[in-house]
Every structure is written in structure tokens, then in C-alpha cells.
N, C-alpha and C positions, 0 to 999 in steps of 0.2 A: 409690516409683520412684526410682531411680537417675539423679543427672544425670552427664552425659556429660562427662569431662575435655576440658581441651584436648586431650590425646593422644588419649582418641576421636577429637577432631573430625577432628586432622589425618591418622590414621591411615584415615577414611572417606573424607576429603578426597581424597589416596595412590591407596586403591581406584579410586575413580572418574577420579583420572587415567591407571591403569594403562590400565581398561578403553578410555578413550578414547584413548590410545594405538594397540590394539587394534584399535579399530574404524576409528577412520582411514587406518594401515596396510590394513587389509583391505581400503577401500576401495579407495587406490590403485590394488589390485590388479586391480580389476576395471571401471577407467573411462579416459575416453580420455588423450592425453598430458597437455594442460594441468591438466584433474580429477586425474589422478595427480599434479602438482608440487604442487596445492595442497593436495590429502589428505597429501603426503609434509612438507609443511609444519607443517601442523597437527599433524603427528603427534608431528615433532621438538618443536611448542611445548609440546605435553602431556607429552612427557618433559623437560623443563626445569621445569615446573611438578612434577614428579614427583622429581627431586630436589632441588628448594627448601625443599618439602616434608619429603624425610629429611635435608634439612639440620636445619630446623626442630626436627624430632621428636628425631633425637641430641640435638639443644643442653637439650634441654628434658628428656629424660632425664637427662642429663647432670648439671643443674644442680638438676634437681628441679622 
């Protein structure tokens, strides 16, 4: 079996902040105002997480 690189990890890492991105957004969409500020919240937090992340993952390509 295969172990998983760092770049797996953070590349799966990525995925699931994409997704929740996604899903936060969505919510927004369909809840009342303050539920929307706080889904819209979260959502920007997951993409900040989502590029720290390809921060990460460049550097480490990058350098090996």
C-alpha cells in the first residue's frame, strides 16, 4: 500500500475546503439574514483556508 505524500494530504486537505466553501455559500442562500452573514462568513473562512493551502502545496512543489 501506498503512503500518502504531504501533497496528497494537502491536495485532499484543498478538496474538502473547496467543497465546504460550496456548501456554506449554498447555505446562505437559502436561510434567513443573520444565518446568511454567518454561512457568508464561513465561507470566506474556507477560502482563506483554501488558499494557504495552495500556498502550501506551490512551495512544496516548488522546492521538492
Amino acid at each position: 500500500m501506498d503512503t500518502p505524500s504531504l501533497l496528497d494530504a494537502i491536495r485532499i486537505a484543498k478538496e474538502n475546503e473547496r467543497i465546504s466553501v460550496e456548501s456554506y455559500a449554498n447555505a446562505a442562500k437559502k436561510i434567513d439574514t443573520l444565518g446568511r452573514v454567518i454561512f457568508e462568513q464561513l465561507s470566506e473562512f474556507e477560502k482563506f483556508h483554501y488558499a494557504k493551502l495552495t500556498e502550501l502545496e506551490k512551495s512544496l512543489e516548488k522546492t521538492g
